[in-house]
Backbone bond lengths (Angstrom), bond angles and torsions (degrees), N, CA, C in turn:
res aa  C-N    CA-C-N  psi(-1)  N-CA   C-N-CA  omega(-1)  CA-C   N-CA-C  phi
1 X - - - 1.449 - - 1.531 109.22 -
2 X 1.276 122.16 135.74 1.462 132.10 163.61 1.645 129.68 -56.18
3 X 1.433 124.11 117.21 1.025 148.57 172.48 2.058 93.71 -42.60
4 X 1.048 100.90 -33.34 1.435 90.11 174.32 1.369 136.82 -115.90
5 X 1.686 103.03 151.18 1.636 90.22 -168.06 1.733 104.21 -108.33
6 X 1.615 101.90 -171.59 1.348 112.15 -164.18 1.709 93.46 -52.01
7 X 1.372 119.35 -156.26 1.118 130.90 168.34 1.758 127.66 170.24
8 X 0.849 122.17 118.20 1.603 121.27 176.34 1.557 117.39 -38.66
9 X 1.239 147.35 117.38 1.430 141.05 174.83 1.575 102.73 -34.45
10 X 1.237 110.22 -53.93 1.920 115.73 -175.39 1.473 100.92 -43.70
11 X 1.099 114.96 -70.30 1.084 114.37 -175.01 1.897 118.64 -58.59
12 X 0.993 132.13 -64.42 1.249 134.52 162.35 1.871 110.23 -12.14
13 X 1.829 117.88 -74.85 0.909 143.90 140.38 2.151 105.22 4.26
14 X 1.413 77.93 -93.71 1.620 95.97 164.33 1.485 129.91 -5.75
15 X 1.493 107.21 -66.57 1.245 141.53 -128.25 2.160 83.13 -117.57
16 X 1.085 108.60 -60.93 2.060 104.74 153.98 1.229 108.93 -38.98
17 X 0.999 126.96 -73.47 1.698 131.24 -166.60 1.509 90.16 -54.75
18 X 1.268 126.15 -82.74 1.782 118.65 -165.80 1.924 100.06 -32.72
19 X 1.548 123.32 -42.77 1.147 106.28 -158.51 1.515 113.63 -81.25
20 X 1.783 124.40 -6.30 1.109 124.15 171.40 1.662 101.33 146.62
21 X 1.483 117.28 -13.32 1.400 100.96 -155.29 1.960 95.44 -99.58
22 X 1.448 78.96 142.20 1.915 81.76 169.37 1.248 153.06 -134.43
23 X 0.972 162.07 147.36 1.230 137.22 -100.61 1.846 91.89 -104.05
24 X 0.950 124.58 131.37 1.586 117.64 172.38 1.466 108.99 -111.64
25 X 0.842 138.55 -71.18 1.239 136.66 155.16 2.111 132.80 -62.75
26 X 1.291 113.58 167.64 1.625 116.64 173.14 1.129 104.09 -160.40
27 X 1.708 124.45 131.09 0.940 120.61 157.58 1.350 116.78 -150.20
28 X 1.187 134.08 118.46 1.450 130.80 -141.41 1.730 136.91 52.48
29 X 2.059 93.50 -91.26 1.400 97.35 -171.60 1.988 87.15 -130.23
30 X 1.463 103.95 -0.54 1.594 126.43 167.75 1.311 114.69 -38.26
31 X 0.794 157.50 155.22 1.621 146.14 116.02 1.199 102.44 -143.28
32 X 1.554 114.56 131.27 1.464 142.71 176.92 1.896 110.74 -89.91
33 X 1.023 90.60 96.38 1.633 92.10 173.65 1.235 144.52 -118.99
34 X 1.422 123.27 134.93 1.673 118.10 -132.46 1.875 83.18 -125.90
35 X 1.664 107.25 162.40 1.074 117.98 159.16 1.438 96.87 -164.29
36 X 1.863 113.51 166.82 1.319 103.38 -178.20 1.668 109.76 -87.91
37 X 0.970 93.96 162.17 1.758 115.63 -171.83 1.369 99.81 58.98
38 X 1.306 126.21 55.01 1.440 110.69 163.84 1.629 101.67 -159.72
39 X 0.899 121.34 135.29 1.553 123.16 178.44 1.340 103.69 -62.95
40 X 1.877 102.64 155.33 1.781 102.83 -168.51 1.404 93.14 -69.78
41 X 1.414 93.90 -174.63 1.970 122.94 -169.32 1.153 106.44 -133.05
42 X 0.855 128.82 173.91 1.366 142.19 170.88 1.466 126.47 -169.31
43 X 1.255 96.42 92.34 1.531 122.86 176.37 1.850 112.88 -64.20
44 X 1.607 109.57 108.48 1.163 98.08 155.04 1.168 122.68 -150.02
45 X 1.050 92.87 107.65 2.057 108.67 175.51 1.894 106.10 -141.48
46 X 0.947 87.05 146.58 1.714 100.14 179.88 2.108 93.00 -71.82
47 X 1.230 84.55 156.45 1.984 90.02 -174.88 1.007 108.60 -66.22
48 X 1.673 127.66 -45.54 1.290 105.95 -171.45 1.664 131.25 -85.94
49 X 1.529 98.88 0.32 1.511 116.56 170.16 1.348 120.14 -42.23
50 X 1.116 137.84 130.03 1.610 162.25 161.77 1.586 91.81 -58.25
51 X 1.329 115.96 125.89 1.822 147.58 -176.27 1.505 87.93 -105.82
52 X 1.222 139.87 110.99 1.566 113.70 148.35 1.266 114.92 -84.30
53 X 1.509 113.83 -162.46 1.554 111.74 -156.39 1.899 109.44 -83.24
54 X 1.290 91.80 -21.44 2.074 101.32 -168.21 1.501 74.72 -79.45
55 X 1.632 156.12 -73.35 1.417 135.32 -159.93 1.715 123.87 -55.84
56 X 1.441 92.17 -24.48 1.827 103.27 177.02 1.501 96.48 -73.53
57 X 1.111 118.11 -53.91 1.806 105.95 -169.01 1.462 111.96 -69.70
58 X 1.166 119.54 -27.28 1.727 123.80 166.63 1.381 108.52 -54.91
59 X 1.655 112.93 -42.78 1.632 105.94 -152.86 2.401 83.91 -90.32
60 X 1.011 110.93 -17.51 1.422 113.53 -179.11 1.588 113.65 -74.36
61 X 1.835 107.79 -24.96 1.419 84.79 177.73 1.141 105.58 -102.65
62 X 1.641 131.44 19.99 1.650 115.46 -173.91 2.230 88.64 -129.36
63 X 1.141 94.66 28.08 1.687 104.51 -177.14 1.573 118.97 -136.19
64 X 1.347 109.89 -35.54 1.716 127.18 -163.23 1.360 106.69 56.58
65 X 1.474 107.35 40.07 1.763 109.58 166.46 1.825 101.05 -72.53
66 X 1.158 121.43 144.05 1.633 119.25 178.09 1.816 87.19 -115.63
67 X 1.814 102.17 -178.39 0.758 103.33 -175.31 1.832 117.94 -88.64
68 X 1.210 96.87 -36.50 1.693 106.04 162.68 1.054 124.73 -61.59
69 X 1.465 137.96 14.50 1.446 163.67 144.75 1.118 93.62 -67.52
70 X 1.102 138.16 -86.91 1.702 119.93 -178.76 1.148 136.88 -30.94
């Protein structure tokens, strides 16, 4: 079973920004997100969209989002 649970995009989103990353770009439901030493991101899910746990651990190993970040 996965260390991670479902999650709201807002929140997910959220929870990047607290850890350093920020939004550089917007475009729609897009967001391009940069931090240093880490290649950009690109977040796209509408906010109120449901993350399940196999997309949280994808977006955690190319982010260093943990789960107690949420």
């Amino acid at each position: 079973m996965s260390e991670w649970p479902s999650a709201k995009a807002r929140r997910v989103l959220a929870a990047l920004l607290r850890i350093g990353w920020e939004v550089k770009r917007d475009a729609g439901s897009h967001r391009i997100l940069s931090r240093l030493g880490w290649p950009d991101f690109v977040f796209a899910f509408h906010d109120r969209e449901e993350i399940g746990p196999r997309m949280l651990a994808r977006i955690a190993k190319m982010t260093g989002l943990r789960p107690e970040d949420l």
